[in-house]
N, C-alpha and C positions, 0 to 999 in steps of 0.2 A: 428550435433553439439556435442560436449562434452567439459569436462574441466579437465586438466589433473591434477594429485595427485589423493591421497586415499581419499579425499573429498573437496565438493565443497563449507564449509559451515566450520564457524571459530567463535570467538568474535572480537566484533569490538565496542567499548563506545565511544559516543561522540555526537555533537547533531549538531542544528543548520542551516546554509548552506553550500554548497561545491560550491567554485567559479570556474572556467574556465578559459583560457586564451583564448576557442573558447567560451566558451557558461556556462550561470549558470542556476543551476534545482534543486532541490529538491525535496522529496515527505514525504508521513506520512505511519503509522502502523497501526495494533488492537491487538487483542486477537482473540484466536481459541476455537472452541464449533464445537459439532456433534451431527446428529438427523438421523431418518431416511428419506425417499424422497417421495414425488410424484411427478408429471410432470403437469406444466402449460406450452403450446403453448406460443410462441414469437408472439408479435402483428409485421405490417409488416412497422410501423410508429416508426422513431427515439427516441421518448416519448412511451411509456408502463406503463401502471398503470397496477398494483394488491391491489385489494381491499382483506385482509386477516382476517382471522377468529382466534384468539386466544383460546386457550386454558390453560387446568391447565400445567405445563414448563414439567410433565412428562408422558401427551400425548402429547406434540406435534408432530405435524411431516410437516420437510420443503417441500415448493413446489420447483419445479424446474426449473428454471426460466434461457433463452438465450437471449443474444441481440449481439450486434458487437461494436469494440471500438468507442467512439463519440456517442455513442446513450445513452438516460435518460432514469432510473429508476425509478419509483414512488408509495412506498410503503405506503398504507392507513388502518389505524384502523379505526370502531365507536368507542366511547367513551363518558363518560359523565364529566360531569364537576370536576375537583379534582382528576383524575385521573391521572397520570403518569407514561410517557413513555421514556425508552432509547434504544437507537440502538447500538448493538454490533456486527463488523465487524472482520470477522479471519484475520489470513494474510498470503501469503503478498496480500499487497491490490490490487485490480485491478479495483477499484472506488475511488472516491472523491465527498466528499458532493458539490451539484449542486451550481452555484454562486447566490443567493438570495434563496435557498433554502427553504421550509417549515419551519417551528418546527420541530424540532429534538426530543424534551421531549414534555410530557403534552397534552392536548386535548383544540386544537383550534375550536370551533364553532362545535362540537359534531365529532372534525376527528382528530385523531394525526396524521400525516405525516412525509414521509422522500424522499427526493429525491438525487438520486446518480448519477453520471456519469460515463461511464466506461469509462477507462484510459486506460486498458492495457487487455491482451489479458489472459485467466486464467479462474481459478474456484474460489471464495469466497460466503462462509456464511455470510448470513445478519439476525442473532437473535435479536429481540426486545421482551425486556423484561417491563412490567407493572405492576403495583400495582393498584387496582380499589380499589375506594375512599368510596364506599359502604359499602362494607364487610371487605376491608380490604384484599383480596386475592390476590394471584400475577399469571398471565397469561401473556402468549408467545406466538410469530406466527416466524417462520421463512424461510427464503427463500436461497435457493441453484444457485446462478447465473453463468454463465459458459458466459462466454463471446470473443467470435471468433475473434482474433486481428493477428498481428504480431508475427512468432515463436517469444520465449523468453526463456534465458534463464541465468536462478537465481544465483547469490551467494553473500556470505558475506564475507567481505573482514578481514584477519588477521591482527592486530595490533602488531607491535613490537618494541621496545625502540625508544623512538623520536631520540634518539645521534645515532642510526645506520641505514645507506638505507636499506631496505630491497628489499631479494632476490625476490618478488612478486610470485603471484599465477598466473598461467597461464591459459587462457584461450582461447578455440576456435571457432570461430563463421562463418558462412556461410552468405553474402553478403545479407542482406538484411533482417537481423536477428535482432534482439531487447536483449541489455543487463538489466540487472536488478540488482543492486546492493542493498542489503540491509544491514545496520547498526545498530547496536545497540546504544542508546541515552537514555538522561534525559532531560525534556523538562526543567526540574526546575535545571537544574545547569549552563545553558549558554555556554556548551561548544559546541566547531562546529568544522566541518570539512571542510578543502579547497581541493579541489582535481584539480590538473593539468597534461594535455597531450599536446604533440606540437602543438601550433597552425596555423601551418603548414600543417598538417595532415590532408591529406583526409580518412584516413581507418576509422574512426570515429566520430562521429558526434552527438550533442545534440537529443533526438530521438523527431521526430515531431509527432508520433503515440502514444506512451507513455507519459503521461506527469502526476506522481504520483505530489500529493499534498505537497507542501513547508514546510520544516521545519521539525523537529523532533515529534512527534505525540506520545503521552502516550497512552496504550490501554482506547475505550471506555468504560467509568462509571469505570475507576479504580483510587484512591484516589489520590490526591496532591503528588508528589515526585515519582510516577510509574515511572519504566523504562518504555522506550518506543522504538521505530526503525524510520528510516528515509529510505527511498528508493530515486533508481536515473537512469537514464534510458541513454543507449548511443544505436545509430544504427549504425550497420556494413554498409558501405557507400561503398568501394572497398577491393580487397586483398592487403593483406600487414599487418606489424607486428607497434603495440604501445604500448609502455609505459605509466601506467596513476599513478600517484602517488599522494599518499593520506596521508593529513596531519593533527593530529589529536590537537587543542588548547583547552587551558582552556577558560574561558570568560574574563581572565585578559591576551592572547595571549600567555602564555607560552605553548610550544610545551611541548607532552604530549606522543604524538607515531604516530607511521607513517606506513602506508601500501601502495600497490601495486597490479598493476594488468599486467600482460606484455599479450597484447592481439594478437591472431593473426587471421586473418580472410583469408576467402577463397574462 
């Protein structure tokens, strides 16, 4: 697989969702953080828990943690009461918080919790950061997940004057491959993106393996008005070449810019 031009990777503002004329999807972002590694064993059960041990944020050091797309996450602190916790995910993501998931902050019944699902096929950082209610110190545990899915393969799309079509990015994909589209956004200003390809078209298709989280996502624990990213998933379905064009509105529908991707699979 590759992508042709001198890179794969551009600006792209905007938020929201991207509609379809076959299919509509959306997904979310983080922020990125590095540590160094150990290695915890994959349980052989869809569900995985790690019970993790925090420390002061400048020994930590992440475990290393595998599962396969479809399978849950489930990251556990002790904790005492008053204490507080946030979970910080890099990107791009390749989880989404579980549907009725734990707590996400704070210490429930003597446990902070966080559960995830994996979505897509990749490597992400899961740092959580805490503040205990005692002393007043701030402690961390972090985990390294790698999770075994669908080839995939990344870019972000370039925006160019809403009044002009643009020439699009080209890309190439192998039959059975997983695209990933990421955005740049503001979840605080309501602008969105529609994105259409023929829907006609079998070379591509809504990805049933991939399925990142809805909506444009601010990195976690970062203030009101953060940018943030959205991601979007298409699978190569057969060979053959598409157009997919991408349209960028305000929250009051005025066109803003527009991109493209002209795909060709093989």
């Amino acid at each position: 697989m590759n992508t042709n031009g001198s890179s794969r990777t551009a600006a792209l503002t905007g938020a929201a969702v991207l509609l379809s004329a076959a299919a509509v999807f959306a997904a979310g972002c983080g922020s990125s953080s590095s540590s160094s590694d150990t290695s915890t064993e994959r349980a052989a059960a869809a569900t995985q828990q790690i019970a993790l041990t925090p420390t002061a944020p400048a020994d930590v050091v992440a475990e290393k943690v595998s599962n396969n797309v479809g399978d849950t996450l489930v990251l556990t602190i002790a904790c005492a009461t008053g204490d507080t916790w946030k979970s910080l995910r890099s990107t791009p993501l390749v989880t989404k918080a579980s549907p009725g998931s734990p707590s996400k902050e704070g210490c429930v019944d003597g446990v902070a919790k966080w559960s995830f699902d994996s979505t897509a096929g990749g490597t992400q950082k899961i740092t959580l950061n805490g503040k205990i209610a005692a002393d007043g110190s701030h402690k961390r545990a972090a985990v390294v997940l790698t999770v075994a899915g669908p080839p995939t393969t990344d870019i972000t799309i370039e925006e160019g004057p809403a009044g002009e079509k643009p020439p699009g990015q080209d890309v190439t994909l192998a039959v059975g491959e997983t695209l990933l589209v990421t955005a740049a956004c503001n979840p605080s200003t309501g602008d969105s993106w529609n994105y259409l390809y023929p829907a006609a078209s079998k070379v591509i298709a809504r990805s049933t393996a991939v399925k990142p989280p809805q909506g444009c996502v601010a990195p976690e624990g970062s203030e009101p008005g953060a940018p943030g990213q959205q991601q979007f998933a298409l699978d190569a379905k057969e060979a053959g070449t598409v157009r997919v064009g991408f349209f960028h509105r305000s929250a009051e529908k005025q066109g803003l810019g527009r991109g493209a991707l002209n795909i060709t699979v093989q």
